[in-house]
Structures are given as C-alpha cells and as structure tokens.
N, C-alpha and C positions, 0 to 999 in steps of 0.2 A: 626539463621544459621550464619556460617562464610565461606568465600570465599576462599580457602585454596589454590588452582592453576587455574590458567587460562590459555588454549592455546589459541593464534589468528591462525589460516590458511587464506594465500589468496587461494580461488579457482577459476577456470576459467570454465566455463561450455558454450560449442558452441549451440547457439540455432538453434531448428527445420529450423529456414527458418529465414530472417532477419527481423528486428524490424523498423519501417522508422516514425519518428515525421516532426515536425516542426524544431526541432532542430539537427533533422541527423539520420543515422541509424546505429544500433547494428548489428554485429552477433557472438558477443559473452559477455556474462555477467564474469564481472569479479567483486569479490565479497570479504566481510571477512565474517569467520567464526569461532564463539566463543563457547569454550565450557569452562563450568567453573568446578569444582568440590568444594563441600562443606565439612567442617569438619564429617559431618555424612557419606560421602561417595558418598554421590547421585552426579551427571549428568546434570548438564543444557545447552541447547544449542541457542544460538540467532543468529542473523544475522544481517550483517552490510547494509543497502539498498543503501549506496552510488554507485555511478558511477564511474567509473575510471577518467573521464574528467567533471569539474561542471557544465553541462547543465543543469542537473531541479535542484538543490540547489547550494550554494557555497560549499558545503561538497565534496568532492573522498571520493575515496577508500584509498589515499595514508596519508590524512590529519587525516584518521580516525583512522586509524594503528597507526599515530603520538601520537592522543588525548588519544587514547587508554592506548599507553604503559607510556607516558611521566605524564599524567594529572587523566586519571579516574580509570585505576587499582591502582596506588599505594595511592589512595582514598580509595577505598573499600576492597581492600583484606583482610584477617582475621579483617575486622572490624564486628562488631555483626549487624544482620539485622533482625528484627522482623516481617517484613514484606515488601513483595515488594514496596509496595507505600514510603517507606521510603527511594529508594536508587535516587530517583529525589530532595531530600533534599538531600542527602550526596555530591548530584552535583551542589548543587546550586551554590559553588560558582563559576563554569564554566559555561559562557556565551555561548549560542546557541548548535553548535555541537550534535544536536539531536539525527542522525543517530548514534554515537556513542554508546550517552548514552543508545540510544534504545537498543543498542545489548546487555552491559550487563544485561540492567533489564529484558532482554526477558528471558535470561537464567536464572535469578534469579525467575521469574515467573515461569518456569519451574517446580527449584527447591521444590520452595515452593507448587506447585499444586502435585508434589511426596509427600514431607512431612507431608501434610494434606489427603493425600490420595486420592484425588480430580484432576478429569480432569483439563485441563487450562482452558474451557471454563466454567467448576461449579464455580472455583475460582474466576474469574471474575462477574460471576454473570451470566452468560447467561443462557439463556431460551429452546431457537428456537433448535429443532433436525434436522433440516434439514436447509439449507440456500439455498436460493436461487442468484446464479453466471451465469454473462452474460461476453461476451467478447472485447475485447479492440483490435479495430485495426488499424495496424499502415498505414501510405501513400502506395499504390499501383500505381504502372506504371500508370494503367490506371484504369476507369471506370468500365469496363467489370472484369476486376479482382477483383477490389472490390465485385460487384455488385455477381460473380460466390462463391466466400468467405463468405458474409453474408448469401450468401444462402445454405450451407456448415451447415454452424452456427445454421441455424435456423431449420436445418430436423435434426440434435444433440438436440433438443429441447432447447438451449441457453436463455434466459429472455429479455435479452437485445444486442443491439449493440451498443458501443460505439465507434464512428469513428475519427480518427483524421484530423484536417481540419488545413489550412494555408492559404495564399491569393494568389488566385488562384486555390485551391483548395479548394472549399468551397458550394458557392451556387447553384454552378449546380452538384455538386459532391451527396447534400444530397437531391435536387431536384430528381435527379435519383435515389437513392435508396427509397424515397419516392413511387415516382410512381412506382417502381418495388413490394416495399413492404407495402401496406398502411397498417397494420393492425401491424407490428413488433413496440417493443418499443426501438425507437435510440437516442441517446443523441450524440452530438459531443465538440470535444475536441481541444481546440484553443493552450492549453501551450501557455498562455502568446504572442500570437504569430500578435495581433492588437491591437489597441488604440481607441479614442476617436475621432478621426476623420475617422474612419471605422464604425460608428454608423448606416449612411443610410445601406450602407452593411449589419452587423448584423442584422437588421430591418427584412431585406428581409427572416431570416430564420424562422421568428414569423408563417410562411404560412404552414410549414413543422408537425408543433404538436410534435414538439421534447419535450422528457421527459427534457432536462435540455442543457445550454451549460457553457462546466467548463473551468474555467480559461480562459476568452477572453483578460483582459488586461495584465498586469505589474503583475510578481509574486509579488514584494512585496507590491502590491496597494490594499488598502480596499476605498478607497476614489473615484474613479474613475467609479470603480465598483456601488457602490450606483448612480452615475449618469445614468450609461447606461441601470442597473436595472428598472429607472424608464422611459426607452425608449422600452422595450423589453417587450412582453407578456412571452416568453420565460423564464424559472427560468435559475436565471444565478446556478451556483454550483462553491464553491470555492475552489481549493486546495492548489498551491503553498503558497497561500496568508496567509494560516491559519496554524500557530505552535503553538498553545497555547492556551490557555483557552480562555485567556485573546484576542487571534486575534479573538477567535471566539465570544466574547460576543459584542467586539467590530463592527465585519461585522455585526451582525445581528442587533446592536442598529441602529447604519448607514442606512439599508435597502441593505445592498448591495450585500447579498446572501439570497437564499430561501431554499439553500441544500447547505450541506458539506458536503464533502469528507475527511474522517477520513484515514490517513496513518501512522500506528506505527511508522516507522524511522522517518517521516519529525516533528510529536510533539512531540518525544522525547521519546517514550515508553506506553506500554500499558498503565500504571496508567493516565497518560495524554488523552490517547485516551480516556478512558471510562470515565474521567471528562466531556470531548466535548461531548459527546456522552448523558451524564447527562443532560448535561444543553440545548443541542439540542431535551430530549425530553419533557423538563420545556415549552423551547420557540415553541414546536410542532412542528419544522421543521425537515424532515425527513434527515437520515444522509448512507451513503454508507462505504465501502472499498474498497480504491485502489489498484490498483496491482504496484510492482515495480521491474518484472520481476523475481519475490524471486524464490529461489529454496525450494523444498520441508521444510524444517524448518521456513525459512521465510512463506509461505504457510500456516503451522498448527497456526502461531501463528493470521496469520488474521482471518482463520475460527475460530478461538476459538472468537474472538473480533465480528464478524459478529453473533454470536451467543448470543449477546444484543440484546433486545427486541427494540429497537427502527433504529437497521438496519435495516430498511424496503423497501429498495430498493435494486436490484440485484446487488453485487461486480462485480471487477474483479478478483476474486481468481479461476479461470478454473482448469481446470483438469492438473496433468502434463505434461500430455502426449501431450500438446499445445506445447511447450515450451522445452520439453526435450527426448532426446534417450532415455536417463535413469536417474533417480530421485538419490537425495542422501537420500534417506528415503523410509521403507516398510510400508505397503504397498503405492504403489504412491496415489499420492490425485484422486481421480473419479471422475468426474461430470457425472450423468444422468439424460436425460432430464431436464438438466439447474437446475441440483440441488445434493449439496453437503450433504452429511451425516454428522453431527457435533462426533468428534471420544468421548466418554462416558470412554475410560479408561487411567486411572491416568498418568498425564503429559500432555504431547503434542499432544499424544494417537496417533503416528506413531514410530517407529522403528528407532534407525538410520543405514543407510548401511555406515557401516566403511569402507569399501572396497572403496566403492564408493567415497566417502570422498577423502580420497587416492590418488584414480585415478588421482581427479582433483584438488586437490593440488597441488600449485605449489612454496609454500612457508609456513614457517609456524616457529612460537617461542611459549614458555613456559616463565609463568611468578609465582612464586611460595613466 
C-alpha cells in the first residue's frame, strides 16, 4: 500500500465527570486525530494519546501535530509499505516521539486489516472473543466517594479496580476499600508520584492483597524499581517506565517489574506493543492495557491488542459510555458484566460517526 492523503483533526471531547491523578485533573480531552487514505482507496483511522500539557510523557498534543506534519508524514506518504511492521523502520531514524508515530501506524493497521480482509485483532494475531476490562479511577474529594463509586463499578460486574493514590492519599484510602470490599480485585496506581525513601510507606500496602501497584517511582527509572521490588510482596507493574522492547527486557532482567502495562501511544504503535507482549509471554509474566482516556477509535485499537493471548489480566478499555455523551464511532464500545466483545468484522470493526468527528473538531489540515 501507499499513503496517498492524510488529514490530522484536533478534537476536544468534554468528559462525563472530571478525571483527578497525582498529577492534576482533566475535564476535558483534547486529542489528534488521523485518518489516512491509501492509493486503493481504503480508510484508516489512529489516534494521537498525547496530552495537551506533558504530564505522563514529554510528548502534547501540540509537539505531536509538529512531529507529524514536519518529520513523519513527509517520511511515509506515497512511500510503498508491505506491511504494518514496516512503518516503525521507516521511523527509525526519529528519536522517541511514540505517541506520534503510534497514530500513523494505527491507521496503517487499519488499512492493512481492510486489505487482508481481516479484523484488526485477526491481524494481529489475537485469539480471546471476549476480553475482560476493569476500571481506572481517578482521586475523589473523599473516601466515601470513592468507596459509593467502586461500588457502582462492581454491581456493573467490572473485574477490577484500579485506584489512584498519592501521599496522603494512599494507605488508609485502600485500607478502606479493603475492608469495605475484601473479595474485589484492586490494584493502585502511584504515577510516578514516590521514591525510595517512601519504602516503609509502600510496605505497609503488602497487607491489602492488591493484585499489582504500577508505577510507584520515577517514570523514567527501571533501576530503582528493582530495589523496592525486592522490598514489597506486592508485584510492582511498570508503565511509564517501559517504551520499548528493549525497556522491557531490560526491567524484567533487573527484577524490577512482575507485570506490564502495554500502551500503544507510549511504545510507539501496535507492532511494538505486541513485540512486549511476545516476550512477556517467553518470560511468563502476565501483561495488561492501559487506558489513556482514548476516544472510541483509540478504544477499538486496544481491544483488538487486548485480544492476544497473553493479556490476561483486566484492561482499562471500559465502556464509552464511562467517559463520553457521545462516542465518535458506532456502535459505541459496551462492557457487560466486566467484559467486552472483541468486534470479528473487517478493520477496526466500529463505524466511524463523521458527524461526530465534526462536531468536536476544532482544527484540522490535509497533507497529500
């Protein structure tokens, strides 16, 4: 195939209710969106996972439009591509910039899963017709909100909770949902957000039976991690930490993750992801997918990834209806009872609503 036009759209989609980390809170996703068209005619659509402001990577939204128009389209366009895995070689000689590159090869995945006549998740390889998705939540005012929320979550039939914690917010926060919930499976979520001399601290969550806690130190630290690893009964789980094949082989020779956390923008594109995802089930450690707030297109492309055989633990790909009034894509994604349908027809095996698109565009160019 050859890449014949590209448009980027910025869009801005307001979400259901606001988002709150360690690092601040959302209530509104502000996004790119790629649709590419190939010399055969076909359609493919990616998504850019940056952030408007660089809180969880060094990438935006604004640097990625840059990388985009200046650096990786006039790379690829009417160049010949035989297959997806090929367009992270045509980037090679562009340093990091993941999120970018993710976007075009999503839509180049697309393409190719049309051309072959094949869902995105057959093309990849995946297995599983159903996935199973739990939910990610962000800081609440208080205790009691949280605690009315998980429980919310959990008569949805949800798999998992994943909570986010800070200091101060932390050990009596999952202390309490503990004892409200002994039987639910929760994991919490630090973003990078303690160190190494917060060790007794962490310690004290070993009491809890948390399936996992991601990301406690330094995004970019694998080194550190292997220390506190060997402090904690708790599996730690990596994700800022890990872009590459190579960070992942690297944490796991170290000891300094038990789980990873697989997210298409942050290592660069599917072909990458399902590399980790390989060698994560070489070295038997079990592996997930992130959520990053995506809208319905970012969405299909992780349940197609979560549908490898060795995702075996609940994502965060929920339902849309988490996160949105209304979806830019038909039908919107479902969860029932804590479990997704993997889509069986050719592409991305969702619709796109143009209309929608549209609406929440609020900029946009053509690159041909």
């Amino acid at each position: 195939m050859k890449l014949t036009e590209i448009t980027i759209r910025h869009l801005q989609m307001e979400l259901k209710s606001p988002f709150s980390t360690s690092f601040g809170t959302l209530k509104n996703r502000d996004f790119l969106l790629l649709e590419a068209k190939s010399d055969d005619g076909l359609i493919g659509w990616g998504e850019s996972v940056a952030f408007y402001s660089p809180w969880y990577t060094e990438e935006t939204m604004k640097t990625n439009w840059h990388m985009l128009e200046d650096f990786l389209i006039p790379l690829i366009l009417n160049k010949e591509i035989n297959h997806p895995d090929e367009v992270s070689e045509i980037f090679a000689s562009i340093r990091k910039n993941n999120m970018a590159k993710a976007a075009i090869e999503g839509a180049v995945w697309d393409i190719y899963a049309q051309q072959t006549n094949q869902s995105l998740a057959q093309a990849l390889g995946g297995k599983q017709k159903r996935i199973e998705v739990g939910v990610s939540i962000g800081i609440q005012s208080t205790i009691e909100e949280l605690i009315a929320l998980v429980d919310s979550y959990v008569k949805e039939g949800y798999k998992r909770m994943k909570v986010k914690i800070k200091p101060g917010w932390d050990v009596d926060v999952i202390r309490a949902l503990r004892d409200e919930f002994p039987d639910v499976a929760i994991m919490a979520d630090a973003n990078s957000a303690y160190t190494l001399n917060d060790i007794e601290l962490l310690k004290q969550l070993d009491e809890f039976d948390l399936m996992m806690i991601e990301q406690p130190l330094a995004a970019d630290d694998i080194v550190d991690h292997g220390v506190l690893q060997k402090e904690l009964k708790t599996p730690i789980c990596l994700d800022e930490s890990i872009c590459s094949l190579e960070d992942a082989r690297k944490a796991v020779e170290l000891g300094s993750t038990k789980v990873i956390n697989v997210k298409i923008g942050r290592v660069g594109g599917l072909t990458e992801a399902r590399r980790i995802h390989d060698y994560c089930a070489e070295k038997g450690l079990p592996v997930w997918c992130g959520g990053m707030l995506e809208s319905g297109i970012g969405r299909a492309h992780n349940i197609a990834l979560t549908s490898l055989p060795n995702f075996t633990l609940p994502g965060d790909t929920s339902g849309s209806n988490r996160y949105w009034e209304r979806d830019i894509i038909t039908p919107e994604v479902v969860a029932v009872d804590g479990m997704i349908e993997v889509p069986q027809t050719v592409g991305i095996g969702y619709e796109i609503d143009r209309e929608a698109v549209e609406a929440f565009t609020v900029g946009k160019k053509h690159y041909r």
